[in-house]
VEXLUM-279918 format. One record per residue (C-alpha): residue in three letters; x, y, z; residue number from 1. Coordinates in steps of 0.25 Angstrom, whole numbers, always signed. Layout:
N
+-----+-------+-------+-------+-----+
!  aa !     u !     v !     w !   i !
+-----+-------+-------+-------+-----+
! ALA !     X !     Y !     Z ! NUM !
...
+-----+-------+-------+-------+-----+
//
This chain:
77
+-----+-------+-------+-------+-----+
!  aa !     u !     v !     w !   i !
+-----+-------+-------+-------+-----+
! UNK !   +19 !   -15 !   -21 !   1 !
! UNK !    +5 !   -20 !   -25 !   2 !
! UNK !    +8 !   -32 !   -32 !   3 !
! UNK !    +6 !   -42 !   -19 !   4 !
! UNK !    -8 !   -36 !   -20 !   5 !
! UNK !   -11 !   -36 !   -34 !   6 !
! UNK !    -6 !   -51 !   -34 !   7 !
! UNK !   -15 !   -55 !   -21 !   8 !
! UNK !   -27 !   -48 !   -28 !   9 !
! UNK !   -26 !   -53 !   -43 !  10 !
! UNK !   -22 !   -67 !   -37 !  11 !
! UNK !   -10 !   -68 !   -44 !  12 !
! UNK !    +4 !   -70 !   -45 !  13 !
! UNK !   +12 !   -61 !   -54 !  14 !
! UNK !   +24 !   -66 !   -61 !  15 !
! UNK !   +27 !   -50 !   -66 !  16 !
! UNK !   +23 !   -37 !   -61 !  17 !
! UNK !   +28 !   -28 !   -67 !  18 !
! UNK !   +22 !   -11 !   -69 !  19 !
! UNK !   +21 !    -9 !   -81 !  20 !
! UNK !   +12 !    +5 !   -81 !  21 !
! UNK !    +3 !   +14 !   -72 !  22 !
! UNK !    -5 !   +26 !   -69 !  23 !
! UNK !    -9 !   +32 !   -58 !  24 !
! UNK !   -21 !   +40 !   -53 !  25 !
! UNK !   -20 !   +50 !   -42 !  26 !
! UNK !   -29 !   +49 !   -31 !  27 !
! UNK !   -26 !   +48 !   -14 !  28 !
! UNK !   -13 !   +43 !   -19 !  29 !
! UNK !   -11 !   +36 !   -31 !  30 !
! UNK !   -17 !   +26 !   -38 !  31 !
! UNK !    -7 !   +18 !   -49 !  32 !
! UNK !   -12 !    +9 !   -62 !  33 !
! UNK !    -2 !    -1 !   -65 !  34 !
! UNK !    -1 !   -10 !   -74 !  35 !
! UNK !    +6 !   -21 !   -70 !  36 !
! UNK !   +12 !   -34 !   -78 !  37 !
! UNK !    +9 !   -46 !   -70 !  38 !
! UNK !   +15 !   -58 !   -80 !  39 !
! UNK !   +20 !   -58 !   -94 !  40 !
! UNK !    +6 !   -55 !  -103 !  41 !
! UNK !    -2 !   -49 !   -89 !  42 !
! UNK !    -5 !   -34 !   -83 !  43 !
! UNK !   -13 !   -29 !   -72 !  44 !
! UNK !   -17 !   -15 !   -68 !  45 !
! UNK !   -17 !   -13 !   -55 !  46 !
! UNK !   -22 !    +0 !   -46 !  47 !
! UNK !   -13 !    +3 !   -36 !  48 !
! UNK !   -16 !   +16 !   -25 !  49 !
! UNK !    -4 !   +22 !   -19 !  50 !
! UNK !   -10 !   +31 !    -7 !  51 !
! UNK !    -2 !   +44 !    -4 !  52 !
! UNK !   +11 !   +44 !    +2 !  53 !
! UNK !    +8 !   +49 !   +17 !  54 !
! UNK !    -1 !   +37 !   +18 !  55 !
! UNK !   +10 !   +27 !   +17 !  56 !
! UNK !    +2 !   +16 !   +11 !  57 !
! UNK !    +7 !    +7 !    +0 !  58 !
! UNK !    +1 !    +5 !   -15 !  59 !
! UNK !   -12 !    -3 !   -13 !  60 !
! UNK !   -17 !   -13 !   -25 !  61 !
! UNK !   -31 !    -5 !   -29 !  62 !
! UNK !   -36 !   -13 !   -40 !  63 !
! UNK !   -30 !   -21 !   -54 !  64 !
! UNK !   -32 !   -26 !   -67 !  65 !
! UNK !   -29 !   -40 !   -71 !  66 !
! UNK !   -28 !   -45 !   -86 !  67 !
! UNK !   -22 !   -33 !   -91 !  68 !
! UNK !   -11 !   -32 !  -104 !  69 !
! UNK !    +0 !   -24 !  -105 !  70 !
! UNK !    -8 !   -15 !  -115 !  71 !
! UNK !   -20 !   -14 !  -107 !  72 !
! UNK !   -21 !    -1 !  -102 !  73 !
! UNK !   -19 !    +2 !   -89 !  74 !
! UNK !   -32 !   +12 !   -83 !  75 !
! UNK !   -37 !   +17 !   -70 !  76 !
! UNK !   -46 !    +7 !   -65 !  77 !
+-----+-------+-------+-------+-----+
//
């Protein structure tokens, strides 16, 4: 639901994207760590906050991480 975003934002076209892993972190709702393949040799970590459900509000595109590999690990940031 966030890829529109994360596209617009890292100017970018993404031939994959694909999750491959997340956390999460418990706050006024929830904010996810994903990592997220975005071509064939490329990763991005995004931050996505999920408020709680009686606000009726979609997952909003925090922050993210460009540049990363499939082995980098994926950290609150």
């Amino acid at each position: 639901q966030v890829k529109s975003k994360f596209e617009s934002r890292a100017n970018t076209n993404c031939a994959v994207y694909t999750a491959i892993e997340y956390r999460t972190q418990v706050v006024a709702g929830t904010m996810y760590f994903v990592k997220v393949q975005v071509s064939n040799a490329e990763y991005a970590h995004l931050k996505v906050f999920q408020s709680l459900p009686h606000e009726n509000q979609g997952p909003s595109l925090v922050n993210f991480q460009t540049g990363k590999t499939r082995d980098d690990p994926l950290t609150y940031f």
